[in-house]
Short mmCIF file of the C-alpha atoms (twelve columns), coordinates in Angstrom:
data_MODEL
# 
_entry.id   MODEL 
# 
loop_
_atom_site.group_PDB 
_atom_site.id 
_atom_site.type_symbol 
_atom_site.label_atom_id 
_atom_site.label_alt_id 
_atom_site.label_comp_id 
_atom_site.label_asym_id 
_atom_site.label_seq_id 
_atom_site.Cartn_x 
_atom_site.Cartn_y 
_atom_site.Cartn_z 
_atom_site.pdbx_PDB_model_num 
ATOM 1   C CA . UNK A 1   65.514  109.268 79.916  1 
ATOM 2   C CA . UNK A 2   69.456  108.246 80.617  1 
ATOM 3   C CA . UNK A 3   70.460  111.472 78.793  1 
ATOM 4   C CA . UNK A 4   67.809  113.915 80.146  1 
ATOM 5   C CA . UNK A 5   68.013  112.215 83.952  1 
ATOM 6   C CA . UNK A 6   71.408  110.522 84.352  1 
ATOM 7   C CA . UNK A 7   70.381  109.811 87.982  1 
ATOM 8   C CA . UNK A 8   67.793  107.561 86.740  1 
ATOM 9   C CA . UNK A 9   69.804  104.891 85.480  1 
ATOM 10  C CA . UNK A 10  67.238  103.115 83.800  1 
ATOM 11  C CA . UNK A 11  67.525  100.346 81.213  1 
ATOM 12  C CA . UNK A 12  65.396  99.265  78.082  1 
ATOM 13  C CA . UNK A 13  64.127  96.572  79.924  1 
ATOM 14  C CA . UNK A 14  62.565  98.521  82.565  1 
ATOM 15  C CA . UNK A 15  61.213  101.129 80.537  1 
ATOM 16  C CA . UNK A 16  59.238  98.625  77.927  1 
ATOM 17  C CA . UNK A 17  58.034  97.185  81.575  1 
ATOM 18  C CA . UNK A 18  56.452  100.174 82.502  1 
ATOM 19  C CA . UNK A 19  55.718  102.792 79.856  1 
ATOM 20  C CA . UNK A 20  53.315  105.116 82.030  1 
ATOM 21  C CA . UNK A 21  56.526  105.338 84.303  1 
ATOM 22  C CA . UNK A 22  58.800  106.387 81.218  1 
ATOM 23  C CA . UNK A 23  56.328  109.241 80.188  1 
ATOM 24  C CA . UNK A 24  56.185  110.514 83.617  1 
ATOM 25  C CA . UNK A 25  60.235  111.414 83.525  1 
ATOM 26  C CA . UNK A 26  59.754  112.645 80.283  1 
ATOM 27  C CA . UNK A 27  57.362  115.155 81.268  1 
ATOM 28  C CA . UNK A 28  59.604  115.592 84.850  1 
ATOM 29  C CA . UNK A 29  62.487  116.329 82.665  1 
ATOM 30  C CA . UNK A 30  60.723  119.773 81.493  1 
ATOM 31  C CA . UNK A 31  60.644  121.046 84.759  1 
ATOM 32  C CA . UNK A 32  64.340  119.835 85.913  1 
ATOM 33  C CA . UNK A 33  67.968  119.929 84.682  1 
ATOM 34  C CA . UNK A 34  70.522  116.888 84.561  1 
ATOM 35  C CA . UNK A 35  70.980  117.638 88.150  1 
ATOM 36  C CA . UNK A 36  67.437  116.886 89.270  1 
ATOM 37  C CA . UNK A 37  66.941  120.522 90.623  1 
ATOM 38  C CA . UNK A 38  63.946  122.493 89.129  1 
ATOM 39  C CA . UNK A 39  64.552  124.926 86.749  1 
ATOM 40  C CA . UNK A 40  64.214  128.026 88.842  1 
ATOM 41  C CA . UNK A 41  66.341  126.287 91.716  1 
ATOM 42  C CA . UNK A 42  69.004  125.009 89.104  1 
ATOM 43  C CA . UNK A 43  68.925  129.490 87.943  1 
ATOM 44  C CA . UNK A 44  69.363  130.295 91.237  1 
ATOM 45  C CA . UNK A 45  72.041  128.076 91.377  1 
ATOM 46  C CA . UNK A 46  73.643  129.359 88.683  1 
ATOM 47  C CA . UNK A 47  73.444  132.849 89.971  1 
ATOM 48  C CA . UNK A 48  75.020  131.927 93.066  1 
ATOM 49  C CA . UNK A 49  77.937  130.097 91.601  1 
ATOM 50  C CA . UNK A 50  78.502  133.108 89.636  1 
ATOM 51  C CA . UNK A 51  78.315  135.556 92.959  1 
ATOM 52  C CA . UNK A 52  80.777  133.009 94.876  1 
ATOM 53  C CA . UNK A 53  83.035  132.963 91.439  1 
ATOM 54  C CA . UNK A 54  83.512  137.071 91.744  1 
ATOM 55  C CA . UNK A 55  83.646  137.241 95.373  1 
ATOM 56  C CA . UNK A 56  86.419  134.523 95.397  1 
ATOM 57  C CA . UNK A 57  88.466  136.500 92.245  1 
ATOM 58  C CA . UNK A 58  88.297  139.836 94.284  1 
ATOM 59  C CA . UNK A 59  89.583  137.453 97.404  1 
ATOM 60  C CA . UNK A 60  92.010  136.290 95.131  1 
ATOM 61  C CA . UNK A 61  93.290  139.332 93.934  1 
ATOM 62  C CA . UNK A 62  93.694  140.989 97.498  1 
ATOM 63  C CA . UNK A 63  95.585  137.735 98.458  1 
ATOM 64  C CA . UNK A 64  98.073  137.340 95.913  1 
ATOM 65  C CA . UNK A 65  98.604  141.391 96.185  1 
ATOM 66  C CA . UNK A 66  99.440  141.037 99.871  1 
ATOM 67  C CA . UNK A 67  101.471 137.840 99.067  1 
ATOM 68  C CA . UNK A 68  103.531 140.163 96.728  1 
ATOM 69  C CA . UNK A 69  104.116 143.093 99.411  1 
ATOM 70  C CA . UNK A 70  105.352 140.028 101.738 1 
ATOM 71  C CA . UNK A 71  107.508 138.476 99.650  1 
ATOM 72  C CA . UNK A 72  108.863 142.127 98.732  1 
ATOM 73  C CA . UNK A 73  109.726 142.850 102.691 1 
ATOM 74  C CA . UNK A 74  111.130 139.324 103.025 1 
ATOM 75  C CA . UNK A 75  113.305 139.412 100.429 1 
ATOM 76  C CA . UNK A 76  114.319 143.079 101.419 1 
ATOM 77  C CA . UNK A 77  115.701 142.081 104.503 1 
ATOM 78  C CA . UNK A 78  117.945 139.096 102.491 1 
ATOM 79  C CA . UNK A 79  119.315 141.662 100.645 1 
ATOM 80  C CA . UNK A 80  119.980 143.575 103.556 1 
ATOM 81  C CA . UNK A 81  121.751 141.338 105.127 1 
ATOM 82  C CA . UNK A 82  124.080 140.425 102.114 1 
ATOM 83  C CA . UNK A 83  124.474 143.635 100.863 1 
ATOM 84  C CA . UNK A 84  124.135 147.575 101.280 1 
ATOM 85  C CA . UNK A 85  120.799 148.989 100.465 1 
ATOM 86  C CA . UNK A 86  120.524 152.446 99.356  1 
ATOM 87  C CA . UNK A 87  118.393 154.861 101.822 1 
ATOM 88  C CA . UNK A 88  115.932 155.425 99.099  1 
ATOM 89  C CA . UNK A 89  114.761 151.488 99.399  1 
ATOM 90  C CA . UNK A 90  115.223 151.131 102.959 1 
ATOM 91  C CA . UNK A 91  112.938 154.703 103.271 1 
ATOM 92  C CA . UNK A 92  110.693 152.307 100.527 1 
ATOM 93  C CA . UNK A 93  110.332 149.387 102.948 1 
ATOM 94  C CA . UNK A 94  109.951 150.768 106.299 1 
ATOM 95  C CA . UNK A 95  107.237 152.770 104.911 1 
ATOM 96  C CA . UNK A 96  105.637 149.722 103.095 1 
ATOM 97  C CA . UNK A 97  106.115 148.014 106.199 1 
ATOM 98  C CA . UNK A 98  104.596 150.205 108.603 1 
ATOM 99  C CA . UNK A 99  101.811 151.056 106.353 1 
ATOM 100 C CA . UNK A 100 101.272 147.401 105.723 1 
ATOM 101 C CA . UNK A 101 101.210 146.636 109.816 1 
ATOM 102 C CA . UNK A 102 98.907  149.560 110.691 1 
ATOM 103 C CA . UNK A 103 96.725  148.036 108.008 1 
ATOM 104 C CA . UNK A 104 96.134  144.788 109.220 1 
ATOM 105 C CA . UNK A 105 95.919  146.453 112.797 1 
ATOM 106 C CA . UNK A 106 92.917  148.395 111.754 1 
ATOM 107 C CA . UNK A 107 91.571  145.235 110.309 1 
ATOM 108 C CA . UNK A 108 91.704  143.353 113.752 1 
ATOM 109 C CA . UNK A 109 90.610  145.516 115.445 1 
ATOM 110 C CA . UNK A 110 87.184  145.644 113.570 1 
ATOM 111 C CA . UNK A 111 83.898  148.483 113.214 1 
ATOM 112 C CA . UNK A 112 84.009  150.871 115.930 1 
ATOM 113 C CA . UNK A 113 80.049  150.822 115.885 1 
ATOM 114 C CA . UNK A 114 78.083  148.782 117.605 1 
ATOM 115 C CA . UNK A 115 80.890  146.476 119.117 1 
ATOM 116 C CA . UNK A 116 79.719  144.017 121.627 1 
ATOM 117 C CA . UNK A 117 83.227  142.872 123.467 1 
ATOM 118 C CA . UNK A 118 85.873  145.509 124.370 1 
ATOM 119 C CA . UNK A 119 89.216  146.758 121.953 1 
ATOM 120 C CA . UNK A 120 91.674  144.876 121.279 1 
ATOM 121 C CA . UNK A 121 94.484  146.072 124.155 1 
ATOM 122 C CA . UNK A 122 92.027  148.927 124.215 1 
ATOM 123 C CA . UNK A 123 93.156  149.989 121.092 1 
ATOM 124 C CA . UNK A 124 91.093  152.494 118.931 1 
ATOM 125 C CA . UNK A 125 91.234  153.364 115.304 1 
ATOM 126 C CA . UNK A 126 92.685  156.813 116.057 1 
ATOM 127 C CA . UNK A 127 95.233  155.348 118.365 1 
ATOM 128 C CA . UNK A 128 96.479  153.868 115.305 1 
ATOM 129 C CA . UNK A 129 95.786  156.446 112.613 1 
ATOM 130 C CA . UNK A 130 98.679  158.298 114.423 1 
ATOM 131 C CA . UNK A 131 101.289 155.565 113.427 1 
ATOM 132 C CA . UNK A 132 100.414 155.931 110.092 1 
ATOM 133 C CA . UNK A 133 103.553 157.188 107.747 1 
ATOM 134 C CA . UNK A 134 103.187 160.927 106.432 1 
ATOM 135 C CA . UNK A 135 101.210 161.782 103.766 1 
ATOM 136 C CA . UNK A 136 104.032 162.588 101.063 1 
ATOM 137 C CA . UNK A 137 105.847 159.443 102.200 1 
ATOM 138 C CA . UNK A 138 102.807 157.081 101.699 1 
ATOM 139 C CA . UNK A 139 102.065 158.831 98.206  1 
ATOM 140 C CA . UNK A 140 105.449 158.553 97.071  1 
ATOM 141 C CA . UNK A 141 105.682 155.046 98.373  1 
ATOM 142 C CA . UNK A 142 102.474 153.962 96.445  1 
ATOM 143 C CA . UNK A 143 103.890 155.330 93.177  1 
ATOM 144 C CA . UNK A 144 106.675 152.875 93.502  1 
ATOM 145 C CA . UNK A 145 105.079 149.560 94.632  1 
ATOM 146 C CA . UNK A 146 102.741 149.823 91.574  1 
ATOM 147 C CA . UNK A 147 106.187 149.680 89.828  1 
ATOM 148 C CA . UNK A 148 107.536 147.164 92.393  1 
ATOM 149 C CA . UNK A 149 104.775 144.838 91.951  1 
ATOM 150 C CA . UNK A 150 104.681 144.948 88.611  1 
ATOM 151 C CA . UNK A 151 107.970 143.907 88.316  1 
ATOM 152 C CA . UNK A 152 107.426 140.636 90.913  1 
ATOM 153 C CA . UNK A 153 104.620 139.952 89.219  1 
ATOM 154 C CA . UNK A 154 106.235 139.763 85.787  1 
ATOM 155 C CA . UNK A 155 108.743 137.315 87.598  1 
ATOM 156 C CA . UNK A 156 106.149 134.910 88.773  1 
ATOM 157 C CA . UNK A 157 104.180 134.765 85.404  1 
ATOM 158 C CA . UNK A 158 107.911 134.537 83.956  1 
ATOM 159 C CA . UNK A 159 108.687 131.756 86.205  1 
ATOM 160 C CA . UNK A 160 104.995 129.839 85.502  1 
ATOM 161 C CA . UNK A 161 106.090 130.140 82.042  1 
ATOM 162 C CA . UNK A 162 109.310 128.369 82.281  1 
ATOM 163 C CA . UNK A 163 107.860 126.056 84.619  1 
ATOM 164 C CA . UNK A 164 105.310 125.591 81.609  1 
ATOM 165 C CA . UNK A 165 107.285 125.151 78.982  1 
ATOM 166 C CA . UNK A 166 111.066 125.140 80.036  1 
ATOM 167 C CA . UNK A 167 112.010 126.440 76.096  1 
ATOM 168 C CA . UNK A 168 110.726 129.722 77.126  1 
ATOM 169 C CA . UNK A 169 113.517 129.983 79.003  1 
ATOM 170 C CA . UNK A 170 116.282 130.786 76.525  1 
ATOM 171 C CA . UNK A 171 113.820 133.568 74.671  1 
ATOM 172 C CA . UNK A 172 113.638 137.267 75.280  1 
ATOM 173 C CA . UNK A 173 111.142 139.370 77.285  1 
ATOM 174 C CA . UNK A 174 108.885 140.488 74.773  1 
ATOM 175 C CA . UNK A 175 108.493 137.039 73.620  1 
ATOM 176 C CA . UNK A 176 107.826 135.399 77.207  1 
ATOM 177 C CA . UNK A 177 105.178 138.578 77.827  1 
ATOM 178 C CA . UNK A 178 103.452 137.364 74.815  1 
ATOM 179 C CA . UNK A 179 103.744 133.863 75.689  1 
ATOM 180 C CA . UNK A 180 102.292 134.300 79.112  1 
ATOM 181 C CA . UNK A 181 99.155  136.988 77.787  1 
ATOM 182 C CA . UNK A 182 98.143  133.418 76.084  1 
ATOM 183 C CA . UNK A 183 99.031  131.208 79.089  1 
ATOM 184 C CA . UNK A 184 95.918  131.992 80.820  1 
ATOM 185 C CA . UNK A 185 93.932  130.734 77.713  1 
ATOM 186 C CA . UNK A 186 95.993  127.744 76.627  1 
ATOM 187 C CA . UNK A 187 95.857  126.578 80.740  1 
ATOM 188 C CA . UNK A 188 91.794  127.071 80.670  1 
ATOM 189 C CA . UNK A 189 91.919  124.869 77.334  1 
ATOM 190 C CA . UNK A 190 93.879  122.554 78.886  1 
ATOM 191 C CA . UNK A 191 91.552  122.074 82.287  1 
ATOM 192 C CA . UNK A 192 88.681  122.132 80.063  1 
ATOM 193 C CA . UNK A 193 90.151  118.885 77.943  1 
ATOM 194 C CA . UNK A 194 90.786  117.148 81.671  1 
ATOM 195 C CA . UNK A 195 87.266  118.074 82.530  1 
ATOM 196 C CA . UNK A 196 85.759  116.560 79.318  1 
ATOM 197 C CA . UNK A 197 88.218  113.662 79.736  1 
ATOM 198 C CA . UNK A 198 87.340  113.265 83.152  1 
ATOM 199 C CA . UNK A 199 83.655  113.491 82.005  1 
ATOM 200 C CA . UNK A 200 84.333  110.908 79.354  1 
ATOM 201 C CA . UNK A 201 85.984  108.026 81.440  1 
ATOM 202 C CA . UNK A 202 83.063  108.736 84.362  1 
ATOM 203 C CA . UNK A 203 80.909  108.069 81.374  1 
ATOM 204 C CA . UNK A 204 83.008  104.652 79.987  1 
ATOM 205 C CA . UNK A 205 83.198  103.402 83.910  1 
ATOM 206 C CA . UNK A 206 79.010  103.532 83.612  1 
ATOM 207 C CA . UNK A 207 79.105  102.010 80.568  1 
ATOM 208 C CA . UNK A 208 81.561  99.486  81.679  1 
ATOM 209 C CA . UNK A 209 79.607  98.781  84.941  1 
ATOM 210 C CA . UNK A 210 76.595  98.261  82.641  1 
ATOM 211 C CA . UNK A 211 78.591  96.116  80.269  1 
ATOM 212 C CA . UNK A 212 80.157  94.439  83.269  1 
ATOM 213 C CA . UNK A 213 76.780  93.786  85.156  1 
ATOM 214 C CA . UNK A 214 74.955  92.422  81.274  1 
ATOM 215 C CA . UNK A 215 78.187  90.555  80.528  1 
ATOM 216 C CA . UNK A 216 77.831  89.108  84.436  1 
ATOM 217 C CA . UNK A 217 73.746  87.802  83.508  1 
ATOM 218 C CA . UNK A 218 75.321  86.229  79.915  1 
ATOM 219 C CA . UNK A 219 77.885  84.108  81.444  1 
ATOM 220 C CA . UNK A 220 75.031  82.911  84.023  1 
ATOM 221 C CA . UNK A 221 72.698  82.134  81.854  1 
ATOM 222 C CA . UNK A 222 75.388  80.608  80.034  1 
ATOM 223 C CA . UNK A 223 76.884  78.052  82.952  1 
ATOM 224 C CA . UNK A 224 72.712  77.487  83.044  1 
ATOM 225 C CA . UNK A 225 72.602  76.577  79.776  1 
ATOM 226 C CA . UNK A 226 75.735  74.245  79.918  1 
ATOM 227 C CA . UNK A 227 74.593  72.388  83.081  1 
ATOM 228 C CA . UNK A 228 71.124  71.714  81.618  1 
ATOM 229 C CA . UNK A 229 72.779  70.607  78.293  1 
ATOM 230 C CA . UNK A 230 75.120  68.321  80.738  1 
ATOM 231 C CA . UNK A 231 72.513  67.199  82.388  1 
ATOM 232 C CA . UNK A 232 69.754  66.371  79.952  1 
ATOM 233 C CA . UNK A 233 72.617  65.385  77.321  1 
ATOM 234 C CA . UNK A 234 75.742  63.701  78.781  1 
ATOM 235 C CA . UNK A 235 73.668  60.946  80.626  1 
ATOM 236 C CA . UNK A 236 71.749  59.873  77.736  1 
ATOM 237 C CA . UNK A 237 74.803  58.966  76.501  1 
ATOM 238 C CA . UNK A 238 76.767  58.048  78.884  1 
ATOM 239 C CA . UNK A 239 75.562  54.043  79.116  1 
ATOM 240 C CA . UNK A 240 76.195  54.628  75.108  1 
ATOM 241 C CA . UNK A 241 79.883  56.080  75.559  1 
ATOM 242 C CA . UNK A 242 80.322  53.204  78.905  1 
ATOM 243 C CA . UNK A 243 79.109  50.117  75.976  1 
ATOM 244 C CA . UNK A 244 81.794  51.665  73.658  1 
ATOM 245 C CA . UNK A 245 84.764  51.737  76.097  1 
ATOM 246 C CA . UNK A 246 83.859  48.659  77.042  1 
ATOM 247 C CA . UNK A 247 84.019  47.189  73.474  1 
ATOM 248 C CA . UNK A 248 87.078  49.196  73.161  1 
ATOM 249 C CA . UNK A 249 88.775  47.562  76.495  1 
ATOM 250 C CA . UNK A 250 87.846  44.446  75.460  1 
ATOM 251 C CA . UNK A 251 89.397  44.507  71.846  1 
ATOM 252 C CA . UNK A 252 92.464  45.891  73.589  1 
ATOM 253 C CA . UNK A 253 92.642  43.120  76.456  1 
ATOM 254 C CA . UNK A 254 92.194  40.579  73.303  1 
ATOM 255 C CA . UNK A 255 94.897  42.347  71.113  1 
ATOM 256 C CA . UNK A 256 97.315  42.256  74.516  1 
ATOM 257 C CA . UNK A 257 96.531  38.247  74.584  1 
ATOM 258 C CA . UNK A 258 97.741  38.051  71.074  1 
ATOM 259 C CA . UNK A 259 100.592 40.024  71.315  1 
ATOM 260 C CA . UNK A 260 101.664 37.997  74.322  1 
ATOM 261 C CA . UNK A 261 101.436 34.258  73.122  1 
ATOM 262 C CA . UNK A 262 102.886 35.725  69.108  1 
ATOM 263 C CA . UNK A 263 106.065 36.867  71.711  1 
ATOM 264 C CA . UNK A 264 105.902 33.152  73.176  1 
ATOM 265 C CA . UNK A 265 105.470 31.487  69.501  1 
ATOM 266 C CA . UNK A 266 108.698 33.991  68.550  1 
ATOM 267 C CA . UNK A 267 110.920 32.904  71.892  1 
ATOM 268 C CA . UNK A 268 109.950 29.393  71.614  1 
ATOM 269 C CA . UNK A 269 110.995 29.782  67.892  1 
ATOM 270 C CA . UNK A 270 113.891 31.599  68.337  1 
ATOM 271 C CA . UNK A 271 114.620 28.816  71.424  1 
ATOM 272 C CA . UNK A 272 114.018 25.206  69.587  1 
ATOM 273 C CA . UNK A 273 115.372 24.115  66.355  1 
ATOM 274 C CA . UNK A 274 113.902 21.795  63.680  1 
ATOM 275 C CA . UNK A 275 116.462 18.787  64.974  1 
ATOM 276 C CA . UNK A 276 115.438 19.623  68.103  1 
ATOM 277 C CA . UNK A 277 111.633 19.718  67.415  1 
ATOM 278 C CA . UNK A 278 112.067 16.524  65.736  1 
ATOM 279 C CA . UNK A 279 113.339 15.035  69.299  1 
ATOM 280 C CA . UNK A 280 111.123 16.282  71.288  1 
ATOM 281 C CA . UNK A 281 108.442 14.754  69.180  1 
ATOM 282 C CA . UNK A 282 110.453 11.556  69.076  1 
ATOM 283 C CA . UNK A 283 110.449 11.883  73.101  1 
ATOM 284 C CA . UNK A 284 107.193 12.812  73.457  1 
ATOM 285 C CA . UNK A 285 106.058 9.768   71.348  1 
ATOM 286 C CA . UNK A 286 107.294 7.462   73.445  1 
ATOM 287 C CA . UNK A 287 106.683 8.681   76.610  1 
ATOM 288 C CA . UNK A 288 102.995 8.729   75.540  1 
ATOM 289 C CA . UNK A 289 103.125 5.180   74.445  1 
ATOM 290 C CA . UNK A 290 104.874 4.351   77.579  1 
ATOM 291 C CA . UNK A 291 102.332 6.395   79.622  1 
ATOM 292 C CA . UNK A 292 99.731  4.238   77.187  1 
ATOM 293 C CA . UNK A 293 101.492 1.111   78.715  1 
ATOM 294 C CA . UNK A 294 101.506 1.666   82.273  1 
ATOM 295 C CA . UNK A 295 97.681  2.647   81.729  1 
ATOM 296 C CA . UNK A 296 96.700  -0.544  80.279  1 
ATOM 297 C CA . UNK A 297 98.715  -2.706  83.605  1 
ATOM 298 C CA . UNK A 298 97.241  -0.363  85.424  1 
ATOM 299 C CA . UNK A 299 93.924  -1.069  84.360  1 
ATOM 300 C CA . UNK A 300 94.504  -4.660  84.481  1 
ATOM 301 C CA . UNK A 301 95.645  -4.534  87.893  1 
ATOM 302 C CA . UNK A 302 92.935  -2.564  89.113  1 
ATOM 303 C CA . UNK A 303 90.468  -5.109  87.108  1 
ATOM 304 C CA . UNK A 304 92.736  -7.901  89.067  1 
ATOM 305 C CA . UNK A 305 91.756  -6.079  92.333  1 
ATOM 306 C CA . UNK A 306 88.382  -5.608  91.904  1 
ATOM 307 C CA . UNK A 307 87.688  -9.139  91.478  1 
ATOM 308 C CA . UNK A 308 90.264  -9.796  94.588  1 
ATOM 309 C CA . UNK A 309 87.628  -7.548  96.605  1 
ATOM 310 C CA . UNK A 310 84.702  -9.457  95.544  1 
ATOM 311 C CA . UNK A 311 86.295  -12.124 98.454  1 
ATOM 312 C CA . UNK A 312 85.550  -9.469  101.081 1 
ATOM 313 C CA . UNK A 313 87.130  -10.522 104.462 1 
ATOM 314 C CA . UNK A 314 88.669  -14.132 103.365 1 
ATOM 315 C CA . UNK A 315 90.877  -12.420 100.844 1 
ATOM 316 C CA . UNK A 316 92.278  -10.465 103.250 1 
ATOM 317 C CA . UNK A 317 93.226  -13.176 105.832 1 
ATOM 318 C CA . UNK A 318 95.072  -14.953 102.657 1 
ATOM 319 C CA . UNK A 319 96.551  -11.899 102.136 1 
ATOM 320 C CA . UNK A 320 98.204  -11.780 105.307 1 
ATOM 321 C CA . UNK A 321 98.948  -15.102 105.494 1 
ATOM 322 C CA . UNK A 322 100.966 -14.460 102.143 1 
ATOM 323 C CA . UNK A 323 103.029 -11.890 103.538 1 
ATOM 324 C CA . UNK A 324 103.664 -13.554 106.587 1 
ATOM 325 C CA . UNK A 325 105.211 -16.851 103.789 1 
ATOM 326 C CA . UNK A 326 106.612 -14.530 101.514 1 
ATOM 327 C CA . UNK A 327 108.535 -12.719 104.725 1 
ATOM 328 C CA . UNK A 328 109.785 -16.138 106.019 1 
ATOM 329 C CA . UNK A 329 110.556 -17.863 102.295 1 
ATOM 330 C CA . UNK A 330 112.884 -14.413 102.132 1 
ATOM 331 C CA . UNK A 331 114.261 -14.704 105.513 1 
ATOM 332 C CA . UNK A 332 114.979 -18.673 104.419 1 
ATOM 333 C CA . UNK A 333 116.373 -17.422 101.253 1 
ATOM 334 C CA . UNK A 334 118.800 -14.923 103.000 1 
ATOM 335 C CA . UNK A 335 119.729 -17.753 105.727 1 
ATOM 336 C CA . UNK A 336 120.816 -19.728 102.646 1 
ATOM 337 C CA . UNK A 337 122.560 -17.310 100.982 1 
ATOM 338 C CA . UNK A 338 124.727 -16.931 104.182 1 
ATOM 339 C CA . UNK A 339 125.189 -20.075 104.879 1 
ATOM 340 C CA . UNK A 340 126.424 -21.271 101.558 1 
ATOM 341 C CA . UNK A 341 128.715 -18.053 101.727 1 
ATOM 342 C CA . UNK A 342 130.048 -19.371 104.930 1 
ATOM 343 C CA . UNK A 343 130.275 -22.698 103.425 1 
ATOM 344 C CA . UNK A 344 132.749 -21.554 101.064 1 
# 
């Protein structure tokens, strides 16, 4: 169905959905070309094309002959102005010229018959049949432009040529006539491969919009794919994958610890000697049995204080009235001391 009706554009897909649709356009694409025109439409068409290809050769023929009779009075009247021309080619011209004027005159002006708006400047055909060159001029003038043209027209296919293929330049006549009788064909050979490459890469940018489109649905149902797999996947073990970073952490955090007191075991090592070790134990031992000491009074005392407390409110007058004797006996003591310093 894509071959037989390219404007279709149907895939597999949609043809195993609907198989009564497929044979339809395969019995459509009896009665119609690639085009989607019926068959007699699609002749006619064909005829026509060919009509419009004849009618527009004849144009072109007429055109490029009138081109040439131009470009022959143009470049007459260069030469005439750089150089002398002979009377035969200025007789030539002028009659070309006028010939060529009264020409497109008659053309203008249009049929006589049946003519709806006046003549141009009220102009008629016979007016202008009289400004028409003699008879033995015009024949004799025709003889040579067949000649004339020939020649500019071997100039322009000459100059195609080396435009072609600029080695043609450098070879002789014969060989560039032959040359350009197979121009025509080797320039229709070489539209016709443009046209089938053209054809070819409209074909490859519809197969790459088709490939572009499918590869488009893939990579969708791909991301879907990868999000459900994240989804249904990853979480499950993600408290899994969270326990074993955490073990992981935790190993690390423990191996830091390590490292950290072996560099304070390695300092202190490095810092204190065996002597001094020996000291410091030495130090420490009786400090401790000092500190062992000092415990035991001060258990003693406290044992002392607790039965002092059992008194309650007379143990605190005697208290006072200790301090208060102990204050004078020292003042007394003092007063002494002066005075026997005094005394001697």
């Amino acid at each position: 169905c894509s071959k037989q009706l390219p404007p279709c554009n149907l895939s597999k897909e949609d043809l195993l959905q609907n198989p009564y649709f497929s044979k339809l356009l395969l019995n459509l694409s009896q009665h119609v070309d690639e085009s989607g025109l019926s068959l007699t439409l699609a002749k006619e068409q064909a005829q026509a094309w060919k009509e419009v290809r004849l009618h527009k050769t004849t144009w072109l023929r007429s055109e490029i002959l009138h081109r040439v009779i131009q470009e022959l009075l143009v470049d007459y009247y260069v030469k005439m102005q750089d150089t002398n021309v002979t009377s035969e080619d200025k007789k030539f011209h002028e009659t070309l010229e006028q010939r060529l004027l009264v020409t497109e005159l008659m053309r203008l002006l249009g049929p006589s018959q049946e003519r709806e708006i006046p003549p141009l400047l009220g102009m008629e055909k016979a007016d202008l049949l009289e400004l028409m060159p003699l008879s033995e001029d015009f024949v004799w003038m025709r003889a040579r432009l067949q000649q004339e043209v020939e020649e500019q027209l071997k100039k322009k296919c000459f100059t195609l040529l080396c435009y072609y293929d600029p080695n043609s330049d450098a070879d002789s006549e014969t060989v560039k006539a032959a040359k350009v009788w197979k121009l025509a064909e080797v320039l229709v050979g070489e539209q016709q491969q443009c046209q089938d490459a053209k054809s070819q890469q409209k074909e490859q940018m519809l197969l790459l919009e088709k490939k572009s489109a499918t590869y488009s649905q893939v990579l969708l149902r791909c991301l879907t794919l990868l999000q459900r797999l994240l989804q249904e996947h990853r979480l499950k073990t993600q408290s899994e994958l969270d326990r074993i970073n955490a073990q992981y952490l935790e190993v690390k955090c423990s191996a830091m610890i390590l490292k950290l007191r072996m560099e304070e075991l390695k300092i202190l090592s490095d810092t204190y000697t065996v002597e001094k070790v020996e000291v410091h134990r030495l130090i420490r031992d009786r400090l401790e049995g000092a500190i062992h000491l000092q415990e035991q009074d001060m258990e003693k005392s406290r044992q002392v204080l607790n039965s002092y407390e059992v008194l309650g409110e007379e143990f605190d007058r005697l208290v006072k009235e200790y301090t208060v004797l102990k204050q004078a006996t020292e003042n007394k003591r003092w007063a002494l001391l002066e005075f026997n310093k005094a005394y001697r």
